[in-house]
C-alpha positions as semicolon CSV with decimal commas, in nm:
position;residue;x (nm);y (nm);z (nm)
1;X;0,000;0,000;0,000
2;X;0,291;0,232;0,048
3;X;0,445;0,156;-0,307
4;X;0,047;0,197;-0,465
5;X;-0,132;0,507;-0,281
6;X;-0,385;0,520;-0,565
7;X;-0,477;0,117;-0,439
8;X;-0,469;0,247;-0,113
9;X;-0,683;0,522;-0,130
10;X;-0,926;0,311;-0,354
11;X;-0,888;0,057;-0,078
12;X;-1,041;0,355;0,170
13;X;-1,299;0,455;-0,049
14;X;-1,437;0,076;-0,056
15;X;-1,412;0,082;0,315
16;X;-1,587;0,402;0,385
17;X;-1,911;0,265;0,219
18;X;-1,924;-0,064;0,397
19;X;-1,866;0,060;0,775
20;X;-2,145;0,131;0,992
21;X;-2,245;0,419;1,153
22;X;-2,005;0,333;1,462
23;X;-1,703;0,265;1,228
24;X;-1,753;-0,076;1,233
25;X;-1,779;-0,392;0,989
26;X;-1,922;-0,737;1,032
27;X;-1,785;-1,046;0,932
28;X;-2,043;-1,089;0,600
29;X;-1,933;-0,702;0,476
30;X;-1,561;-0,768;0,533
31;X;-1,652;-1,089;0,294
32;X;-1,824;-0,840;0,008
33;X;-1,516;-0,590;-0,052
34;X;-1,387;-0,705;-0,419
35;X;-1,137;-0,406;-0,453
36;X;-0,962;-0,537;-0,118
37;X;-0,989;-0,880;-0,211
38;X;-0,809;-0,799;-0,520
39;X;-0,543;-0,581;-0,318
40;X;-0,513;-0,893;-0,095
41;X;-0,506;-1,168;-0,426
42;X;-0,256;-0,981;-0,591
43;X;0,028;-0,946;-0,265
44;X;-0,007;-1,314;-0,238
45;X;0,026;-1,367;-0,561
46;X;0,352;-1,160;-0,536
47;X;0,477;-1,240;-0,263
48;X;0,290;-1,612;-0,139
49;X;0,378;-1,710;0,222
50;X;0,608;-1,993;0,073
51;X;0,790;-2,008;-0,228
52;X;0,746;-2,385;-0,271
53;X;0,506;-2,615;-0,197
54;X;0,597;-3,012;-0,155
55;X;0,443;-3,378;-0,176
56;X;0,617;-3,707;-0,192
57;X;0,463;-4,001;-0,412
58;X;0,303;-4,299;-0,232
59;X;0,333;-4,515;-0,548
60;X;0,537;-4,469;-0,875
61;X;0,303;-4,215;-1,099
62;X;0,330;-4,114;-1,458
63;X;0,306;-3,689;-1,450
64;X;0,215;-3,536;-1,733
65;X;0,193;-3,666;-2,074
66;X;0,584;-3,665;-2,137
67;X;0,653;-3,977;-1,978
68;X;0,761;-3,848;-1,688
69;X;0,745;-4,104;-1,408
70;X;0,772;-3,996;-1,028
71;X;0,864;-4,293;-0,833
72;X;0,736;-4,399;-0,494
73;X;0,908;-4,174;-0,172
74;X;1,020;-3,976;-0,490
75;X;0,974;-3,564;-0,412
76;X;0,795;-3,301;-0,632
77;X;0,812;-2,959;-0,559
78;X;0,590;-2,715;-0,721
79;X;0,750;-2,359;-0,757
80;X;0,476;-2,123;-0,635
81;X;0,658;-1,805;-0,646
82;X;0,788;-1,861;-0,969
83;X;0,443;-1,968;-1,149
84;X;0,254;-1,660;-0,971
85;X;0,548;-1,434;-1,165
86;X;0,554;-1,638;-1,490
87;X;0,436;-1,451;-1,817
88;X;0,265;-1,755;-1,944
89;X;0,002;-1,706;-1,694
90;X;0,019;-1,332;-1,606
91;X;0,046;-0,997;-1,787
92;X;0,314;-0,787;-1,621
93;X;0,390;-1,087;-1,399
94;X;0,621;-0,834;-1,178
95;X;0,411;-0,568;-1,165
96;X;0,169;-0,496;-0,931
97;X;-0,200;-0,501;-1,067
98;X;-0,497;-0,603;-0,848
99;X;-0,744;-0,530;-1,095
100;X;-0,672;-0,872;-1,306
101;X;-0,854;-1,013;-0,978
102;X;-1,149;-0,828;-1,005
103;X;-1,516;-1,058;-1,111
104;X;-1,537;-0,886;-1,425
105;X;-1,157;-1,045;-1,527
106;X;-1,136;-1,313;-1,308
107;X;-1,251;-1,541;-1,664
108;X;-0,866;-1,443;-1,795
109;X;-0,689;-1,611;-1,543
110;X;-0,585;-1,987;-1,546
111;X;-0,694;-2,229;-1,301
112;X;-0,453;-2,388;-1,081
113;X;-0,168;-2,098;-1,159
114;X;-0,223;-1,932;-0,861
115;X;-0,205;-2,140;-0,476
116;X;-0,009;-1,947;-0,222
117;X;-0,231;-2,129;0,007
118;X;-0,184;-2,463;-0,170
119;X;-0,523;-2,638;-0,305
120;X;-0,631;-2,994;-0,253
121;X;-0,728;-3,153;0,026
122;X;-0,392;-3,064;0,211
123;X;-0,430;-2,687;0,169
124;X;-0,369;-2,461;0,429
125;X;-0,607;-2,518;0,674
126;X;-0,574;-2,175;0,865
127;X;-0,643;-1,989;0,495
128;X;-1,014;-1,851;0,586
129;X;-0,882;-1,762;0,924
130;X;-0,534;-1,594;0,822
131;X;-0,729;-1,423;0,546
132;X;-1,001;-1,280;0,735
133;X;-0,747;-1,151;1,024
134;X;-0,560;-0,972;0,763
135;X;-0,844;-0,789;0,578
136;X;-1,011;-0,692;0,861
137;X;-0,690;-0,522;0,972
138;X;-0,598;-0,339;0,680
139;X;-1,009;-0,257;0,626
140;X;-0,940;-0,037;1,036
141;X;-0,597;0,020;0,980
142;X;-0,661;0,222;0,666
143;X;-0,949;0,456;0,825
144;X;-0,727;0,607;1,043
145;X;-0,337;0,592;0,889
146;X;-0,200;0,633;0,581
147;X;0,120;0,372;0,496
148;X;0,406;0,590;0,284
149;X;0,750;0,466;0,157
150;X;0,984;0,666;0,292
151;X;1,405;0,656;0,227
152;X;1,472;0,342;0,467
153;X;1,190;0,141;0,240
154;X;1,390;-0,162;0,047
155;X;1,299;-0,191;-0,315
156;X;1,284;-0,488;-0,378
157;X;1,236;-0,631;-0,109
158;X;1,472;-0,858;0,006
159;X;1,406;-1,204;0,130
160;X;1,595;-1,435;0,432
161;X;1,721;-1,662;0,271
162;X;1,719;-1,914;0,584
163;X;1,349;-2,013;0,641
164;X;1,147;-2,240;0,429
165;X;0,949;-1,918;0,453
166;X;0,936;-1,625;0,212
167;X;1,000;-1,390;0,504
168;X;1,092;-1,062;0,465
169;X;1,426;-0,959;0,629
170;X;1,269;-0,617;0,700
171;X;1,005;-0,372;0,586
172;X;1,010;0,026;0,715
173;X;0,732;0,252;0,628
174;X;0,615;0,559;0,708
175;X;0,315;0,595;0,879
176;X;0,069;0,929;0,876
177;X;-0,286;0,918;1,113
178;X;-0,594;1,029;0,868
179;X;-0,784;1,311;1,034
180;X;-1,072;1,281;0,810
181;X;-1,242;0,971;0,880
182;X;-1,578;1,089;0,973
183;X;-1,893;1,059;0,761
184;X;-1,792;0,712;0,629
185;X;-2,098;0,689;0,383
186;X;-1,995;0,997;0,150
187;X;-1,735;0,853;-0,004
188;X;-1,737;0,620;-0,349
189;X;-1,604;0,302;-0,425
190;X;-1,307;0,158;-0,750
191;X;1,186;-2,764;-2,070
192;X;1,358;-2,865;-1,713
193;X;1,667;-2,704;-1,660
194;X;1,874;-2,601;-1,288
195;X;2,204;-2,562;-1,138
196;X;2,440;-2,831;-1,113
197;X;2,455;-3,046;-0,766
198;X;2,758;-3,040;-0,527
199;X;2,838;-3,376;-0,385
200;X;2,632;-3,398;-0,052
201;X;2,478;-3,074;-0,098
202;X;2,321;-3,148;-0,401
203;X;2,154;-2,780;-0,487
204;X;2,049;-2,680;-0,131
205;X;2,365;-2,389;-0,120
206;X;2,232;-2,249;-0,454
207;X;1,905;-2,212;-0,290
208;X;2,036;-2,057;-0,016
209;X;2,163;-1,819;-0,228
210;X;1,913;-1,720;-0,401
211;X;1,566;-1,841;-0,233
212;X;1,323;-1,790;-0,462
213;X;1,297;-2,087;-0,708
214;X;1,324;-2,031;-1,028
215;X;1,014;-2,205;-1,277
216;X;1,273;-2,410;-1,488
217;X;1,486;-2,623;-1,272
218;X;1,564;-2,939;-1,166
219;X;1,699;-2,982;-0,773
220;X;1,854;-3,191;-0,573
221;X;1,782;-3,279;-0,160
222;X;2,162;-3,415;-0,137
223;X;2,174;-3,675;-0,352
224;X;1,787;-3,735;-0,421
225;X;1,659;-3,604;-0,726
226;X;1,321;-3,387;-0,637
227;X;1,100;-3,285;-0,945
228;X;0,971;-2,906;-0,987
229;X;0,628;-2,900;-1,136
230;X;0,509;-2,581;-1,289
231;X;0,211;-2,639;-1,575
232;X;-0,049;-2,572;-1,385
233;X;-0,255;-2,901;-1,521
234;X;0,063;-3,075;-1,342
235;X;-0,030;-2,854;-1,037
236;X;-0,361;-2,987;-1,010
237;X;-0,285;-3,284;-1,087
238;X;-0,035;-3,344;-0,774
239;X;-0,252;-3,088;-0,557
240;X;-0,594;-3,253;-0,632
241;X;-0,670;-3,507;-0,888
242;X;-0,348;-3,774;-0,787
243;X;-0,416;-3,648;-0,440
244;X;-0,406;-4,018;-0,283
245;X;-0,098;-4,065;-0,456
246;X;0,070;-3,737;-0,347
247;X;-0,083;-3,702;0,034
248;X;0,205;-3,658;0,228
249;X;0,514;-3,378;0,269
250;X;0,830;-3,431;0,355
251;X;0,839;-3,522;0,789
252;X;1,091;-3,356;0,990
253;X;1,173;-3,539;1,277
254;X;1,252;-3,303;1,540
255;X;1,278;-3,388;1,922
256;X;0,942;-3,275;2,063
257;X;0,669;-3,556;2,028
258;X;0,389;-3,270;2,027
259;X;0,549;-3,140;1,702
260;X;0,625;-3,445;1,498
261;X;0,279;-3,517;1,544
262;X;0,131;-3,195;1,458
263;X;-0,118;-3,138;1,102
264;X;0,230;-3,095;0,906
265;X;0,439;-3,344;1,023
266;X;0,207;-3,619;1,000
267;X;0,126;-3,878;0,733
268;X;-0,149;-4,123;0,582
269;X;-0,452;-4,213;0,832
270;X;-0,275;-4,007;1,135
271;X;-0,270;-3,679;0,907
272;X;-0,615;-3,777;0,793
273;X;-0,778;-3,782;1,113
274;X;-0,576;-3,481;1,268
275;X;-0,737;-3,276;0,969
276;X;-1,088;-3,399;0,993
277;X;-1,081;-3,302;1,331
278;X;-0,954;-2,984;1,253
279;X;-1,148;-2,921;0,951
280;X;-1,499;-2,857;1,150
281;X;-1,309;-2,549;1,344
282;X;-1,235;-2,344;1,058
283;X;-1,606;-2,304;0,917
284;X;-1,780;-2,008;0,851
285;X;-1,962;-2,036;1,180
286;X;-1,659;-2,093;1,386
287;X;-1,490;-1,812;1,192
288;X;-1,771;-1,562;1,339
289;X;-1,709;-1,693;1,691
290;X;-1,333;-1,551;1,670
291;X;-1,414;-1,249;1,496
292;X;-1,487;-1,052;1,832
293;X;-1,123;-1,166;1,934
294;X;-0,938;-1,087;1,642
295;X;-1,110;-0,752;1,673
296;X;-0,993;-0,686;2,023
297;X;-0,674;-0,778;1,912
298;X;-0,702;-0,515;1,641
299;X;-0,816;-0,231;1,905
300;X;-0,509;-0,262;2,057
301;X;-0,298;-0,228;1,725
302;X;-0,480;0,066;1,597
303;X;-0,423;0,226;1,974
304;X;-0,044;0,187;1,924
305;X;-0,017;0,272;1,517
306;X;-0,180;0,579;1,660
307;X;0,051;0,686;1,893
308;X;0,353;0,579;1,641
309;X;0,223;0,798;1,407
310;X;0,181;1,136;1,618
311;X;0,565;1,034;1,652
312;X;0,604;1,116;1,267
313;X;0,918;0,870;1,292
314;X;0,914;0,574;1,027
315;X;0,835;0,239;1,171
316;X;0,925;-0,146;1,140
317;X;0,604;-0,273;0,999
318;X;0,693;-0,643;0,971
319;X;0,760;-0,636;1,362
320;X;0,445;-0,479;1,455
321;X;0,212;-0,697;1,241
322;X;0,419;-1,008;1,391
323;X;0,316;-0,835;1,739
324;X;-0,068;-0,790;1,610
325;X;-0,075;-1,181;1,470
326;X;0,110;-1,292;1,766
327;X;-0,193;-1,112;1,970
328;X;-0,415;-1,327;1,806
329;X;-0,288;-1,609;1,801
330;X;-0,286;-1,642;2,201
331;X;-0,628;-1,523;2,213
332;X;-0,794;-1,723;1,993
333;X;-0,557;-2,043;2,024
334;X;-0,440;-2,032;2,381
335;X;-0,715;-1,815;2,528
336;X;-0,388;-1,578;2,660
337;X;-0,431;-1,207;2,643
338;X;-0,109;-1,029;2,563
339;X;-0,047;-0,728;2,449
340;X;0,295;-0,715;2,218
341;X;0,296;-0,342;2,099
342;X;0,286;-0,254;2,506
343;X;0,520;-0,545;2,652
344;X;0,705;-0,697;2,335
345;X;0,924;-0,877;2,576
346;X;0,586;-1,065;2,770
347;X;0,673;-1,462;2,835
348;X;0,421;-1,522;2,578
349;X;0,546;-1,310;2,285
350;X;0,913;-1,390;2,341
351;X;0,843;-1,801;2,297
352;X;0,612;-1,769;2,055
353;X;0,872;-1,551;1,854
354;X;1,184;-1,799;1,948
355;X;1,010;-2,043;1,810
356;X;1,115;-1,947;1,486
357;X;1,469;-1,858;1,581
358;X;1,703;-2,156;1,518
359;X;2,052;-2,216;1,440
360;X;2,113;-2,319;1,094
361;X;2,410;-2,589;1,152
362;X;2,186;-2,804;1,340
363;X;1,872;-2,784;1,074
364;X;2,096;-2,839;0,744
365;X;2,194;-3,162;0,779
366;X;1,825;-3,245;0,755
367;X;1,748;-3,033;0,484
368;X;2,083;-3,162;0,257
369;X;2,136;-3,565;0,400
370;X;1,852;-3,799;0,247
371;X;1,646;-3,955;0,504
372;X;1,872;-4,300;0,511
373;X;2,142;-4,068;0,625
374;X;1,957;-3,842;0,868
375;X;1,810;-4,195;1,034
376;X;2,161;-4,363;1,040
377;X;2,322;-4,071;1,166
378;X;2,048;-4,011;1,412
379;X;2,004;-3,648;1,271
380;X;1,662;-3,493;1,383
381;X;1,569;-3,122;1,324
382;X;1,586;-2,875;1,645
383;X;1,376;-2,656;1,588
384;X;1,361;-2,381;1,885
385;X;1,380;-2,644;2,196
386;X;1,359;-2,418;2,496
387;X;1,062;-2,219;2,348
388;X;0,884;-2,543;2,196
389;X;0,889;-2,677;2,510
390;X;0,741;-2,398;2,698
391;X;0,420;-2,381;2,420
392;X;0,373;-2,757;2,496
393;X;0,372;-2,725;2,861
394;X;0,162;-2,421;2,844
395;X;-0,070;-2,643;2,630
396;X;-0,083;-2,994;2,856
397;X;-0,167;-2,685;3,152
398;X;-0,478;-2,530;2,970
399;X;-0,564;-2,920;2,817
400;X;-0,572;-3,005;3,142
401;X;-0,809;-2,660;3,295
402;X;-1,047;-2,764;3,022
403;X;-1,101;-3,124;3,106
404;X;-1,157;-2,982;3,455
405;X;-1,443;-2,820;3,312
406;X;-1,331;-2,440;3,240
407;X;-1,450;-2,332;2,907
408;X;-1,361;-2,062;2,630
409;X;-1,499;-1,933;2,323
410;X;-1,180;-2,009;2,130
411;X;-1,002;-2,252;1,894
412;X;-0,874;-2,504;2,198
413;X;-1,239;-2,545;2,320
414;X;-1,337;-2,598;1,966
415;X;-1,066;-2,840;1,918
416;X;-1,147;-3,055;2,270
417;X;-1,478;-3,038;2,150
418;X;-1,435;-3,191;1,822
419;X;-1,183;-3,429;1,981
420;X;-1,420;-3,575;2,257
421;X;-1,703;-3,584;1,916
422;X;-1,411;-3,809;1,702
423;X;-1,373;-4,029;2,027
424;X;-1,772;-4,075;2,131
425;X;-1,815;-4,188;1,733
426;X;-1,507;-4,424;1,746
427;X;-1,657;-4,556;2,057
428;X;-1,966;-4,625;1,905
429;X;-1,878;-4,768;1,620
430;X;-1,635;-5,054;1,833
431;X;-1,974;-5,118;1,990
432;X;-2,167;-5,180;1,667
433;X;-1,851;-5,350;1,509
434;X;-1,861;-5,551;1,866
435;X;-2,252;-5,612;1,863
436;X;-2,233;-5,723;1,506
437;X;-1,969;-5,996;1,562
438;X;-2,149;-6,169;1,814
439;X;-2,472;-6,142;1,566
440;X;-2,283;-6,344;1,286
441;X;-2,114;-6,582;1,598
């Protein structure tokens, strides 16, 4: 929005006509904004939360009609960040243009050529919730400030190049508070090619020097050979239609028991019934129940972008959205009010941020070494001990404070909820399975 002010201010006008009479939106209005939608479409499709997505065959698979053949445990990595810039299936791939997202064009784009979420069964399950957290933001956040590049802003930006990620290693903006933002209802709306392999490394240092894949290339984890697919018929072919065959991503071992056996980690009937489980918390219905939370949250942002900006001074945006998500994410997950603009140093904040703070040497041998290796070698990824272990304590604690019969409106209720559902239904069906032995004894 700082780059575009003309999207911005368009973004504003849309805004202005859907607020009530108290400055406020609902949940079904934040869903009926097309020009932010667009705005939002378009970022992602610049700059997607990963540049890669992954799935490993379950059987040997022809792709394609090249005879290609992806064999069983065999990798394929589709290059999202490089399709969503590709010319074959955008004008002005680099460029910034929200418009081509808009109903009246959406008939030019092709299908499949755009998943920063993924697609498929194993899509991001959080999408609805990430995306409605991050329009309703921007929808308040641009009523009362005005986002404006200033001489610290990095164009491009640049990416870290250590995180599976596509993380930004920093974003400053300036930030102006909007005076005018009365009288909300007067205002209108608008061929496989790659780098060669180094013995053990195979292409993982080429990646790591430049970590946004390229469309055209081949790769290689070490010594196995993993398979970028691009076409976007291949896409959804992986993503959706071969789904059985292509179910899984890559594990990580690491050396918490709560993580290796979380949605992403898992595989087959395990991952299966972790996302059915999880599936019936991110409905529309469910998504209403957290909207009251996320817009606390959001109170509490706006309160501190407000002061920032009577400061005039240029701020770190990418730290204080990280403080805003964080915010939500221990309301709504952990039922934990924090406050990370006011006490960025909180218990809560600084675990939940160390989390994603890891030293390198002790995550690239899992990364590079194939799996026979990694298992012989008794290589397992550490990924952020101390704090991983403090989230799963704090999560046994408040497990154990619902089962004593304290309840919350937020995602852990929902969760024990569906839980205690998946184990009443397993229990009856034993029973019938049980009754219905004896019958035929």
């Amino acid at each position: 929005m700082a780059l575009y002010p003309a999207a911005q201010e368009r973004i504003r006008a849309e805004v202005a006509e859907a607020v009530d009479s108290d400055g406020e939106i609902n949940y079904e209005t934040l869903q009926r904004l097309p020009y932010l939608d667009a705005c939002l479409t378009e970022t992602l499709r610049l700059y997607p939360p990963v540049a890669r997505l992954e799935r490993v065959a379950s059987e040997d698979i022809p792709l394609g009609a090249d005879g290609v053949v992806v064999r069983k445990r065999q990798r394929v990595e589709i290059p999202v960040y490089a399709i969503h810039r590709s010319e074959k299936y955008y004008s002005e791939p680099n460029e910034f243009r929200p418009d081509r997202w808009l109903p009246e064009n959406k008939h030019k784009l092709v299908p499949y050529a755009y998943v920063p979420f993924g697609t498929g069964p194993r899509n991001c399950l959080g999408m609805r919730f990430a995306l409605m957290e991050v329009k309703l933001a921007v929808a308040h956040i641009v009523m009362h400030f005005r986002f404006t590049k200033v001489p610290q802003t990095e164009i491009p930006i640049q990416f870290s190049n250590m995180t599976p990620m596509l993380t930004a290693k920093s974003i400053t903006l300036g930030l102006e508070k909007r005076y005018l933002t009365r009288n909300y209802g007067y205002f209108s709306k608008m061929g496989v090619k790659g780098p060669k392999p180094l013995v053990i490394f195979g292409t993982f240092l080429e990646r790591c020097r430049n970590p946004v894949p390229l469309l055209d290339q081949s790769i290689f984890n070490g010594t196995d050979p993993v398979l970028l697919v691009a076409e976007p018929a291949l896409v959804k072919q992986v993503l959706v239609k071969d789904f059985h065959r292509f179910s899984d991503r890559r594990a990580l071992q690491t050396e918490h028991p709560f993580i290796n056996k979380n949605l992403f980690n898992t595989e087959g009937e395990t991952w299966k019934r972790l996302r059915t489980i999880m599936s019936g918390t991110f409905t529309s219905g469910k998504m209403r129940k957290m909207y009251p939370l996320v817009r606390q949250c959001l109170q509490e942002y706006l309160e501190h972008l407000d002061i920032l900006a009577e400061r005039g001074e240029p701020i770190d945006a990418k730290a204080l959205h990280q403080g805003f998500t964080m915010d939500v994410i221990a309301r709504t997950a952990f039922a934990t009010e924090t406050n990370s603009q006011k006490e960025p140093n909180s218990v809560f904040v600084k675990n939940g941020r160390d989390v994603f703070i890891f030293n390198p040497w002790k995550v690239i041998p899992a990364f590079i070494f194939p799996k026979w290796l990694n298992t012989a070698l008794g290589i397992r990824t550490h990924l952020g001990e101390s704090p991983n272990n403090w989230i799963c304590d704090l999560s046994r604690h408040l497990l154990q404070k619902r089962r004593n019969g304290f309840k919350n409106n937020d995602f852990l209720q929902l969760l024990v909820e569906a839980n205690a559902a998946d184990i009443s239904a397993n229990h009856q069906k034993a029973a019938i399975d049980n009754e219905s032995h004896h019958v035929n004894e």
